[in-house]
C-alpha positions in Angstrom: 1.8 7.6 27.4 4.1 7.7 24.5 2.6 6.4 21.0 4.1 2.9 19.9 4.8 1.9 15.9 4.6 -1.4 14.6 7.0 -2.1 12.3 7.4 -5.2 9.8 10.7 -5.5 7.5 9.2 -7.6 4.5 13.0 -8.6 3.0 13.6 -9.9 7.0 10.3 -10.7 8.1 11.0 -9.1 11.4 8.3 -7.2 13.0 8.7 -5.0 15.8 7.1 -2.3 18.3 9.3 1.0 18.5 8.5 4.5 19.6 6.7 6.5 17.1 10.2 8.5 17.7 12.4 5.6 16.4 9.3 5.0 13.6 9.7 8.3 11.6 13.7 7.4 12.0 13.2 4.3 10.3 11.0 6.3 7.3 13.7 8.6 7.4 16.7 6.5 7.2 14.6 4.1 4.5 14.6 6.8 2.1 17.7 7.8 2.8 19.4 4.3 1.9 21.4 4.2 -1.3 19.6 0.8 -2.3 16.2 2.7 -1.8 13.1 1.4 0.0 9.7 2.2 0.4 7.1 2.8 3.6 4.0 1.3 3.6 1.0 2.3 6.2 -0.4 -0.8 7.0 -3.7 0.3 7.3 -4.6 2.1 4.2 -1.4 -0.2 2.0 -0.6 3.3 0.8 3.3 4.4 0.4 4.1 7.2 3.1 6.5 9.7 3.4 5.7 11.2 6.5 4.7 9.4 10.0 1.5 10.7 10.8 -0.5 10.1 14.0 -2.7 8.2 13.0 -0.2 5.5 11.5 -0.3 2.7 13.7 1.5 0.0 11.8 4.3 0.2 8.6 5.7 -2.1 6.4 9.5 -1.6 5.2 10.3 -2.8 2.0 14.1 -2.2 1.5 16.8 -2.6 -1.2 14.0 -1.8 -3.3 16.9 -1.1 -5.9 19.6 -3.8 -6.2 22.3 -3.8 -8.3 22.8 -7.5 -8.3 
């Protein structure tokens, strides 16, 4: 049975259930965005980095840098 990720956007407020997969693509792309971001574990409210398995639910918190 493949592992599934919660995922909450906090600037959208949109929450969604995505591969764990697709998950570590979201981390990856987040830190990877010019604006910045950061990856919460929503268990522990501790910033990740890496998608481990016992990460069940992240918050996104994007554009963490804007320039306007």
């Amino acid at each position: 049975m493949q592992s599934i990720v919660k995922v909450e956007f906090l600037s959208s407020g949109e929450t969604k259930e995505v591969s764990r997969e697709d998950a570590q693509k979201i981390l990856h792309d987040t830190y990877n965005d010019a604006h910045g971001g950061l990856v919460i574990d929503g268990t522990t409210n501790r910033v990740i980095h890496q998608l481990s398995s016992d990460v069940e639910y992240i918050f996104i918190l994007e554009k963490f840098i804007d320039g306007g």
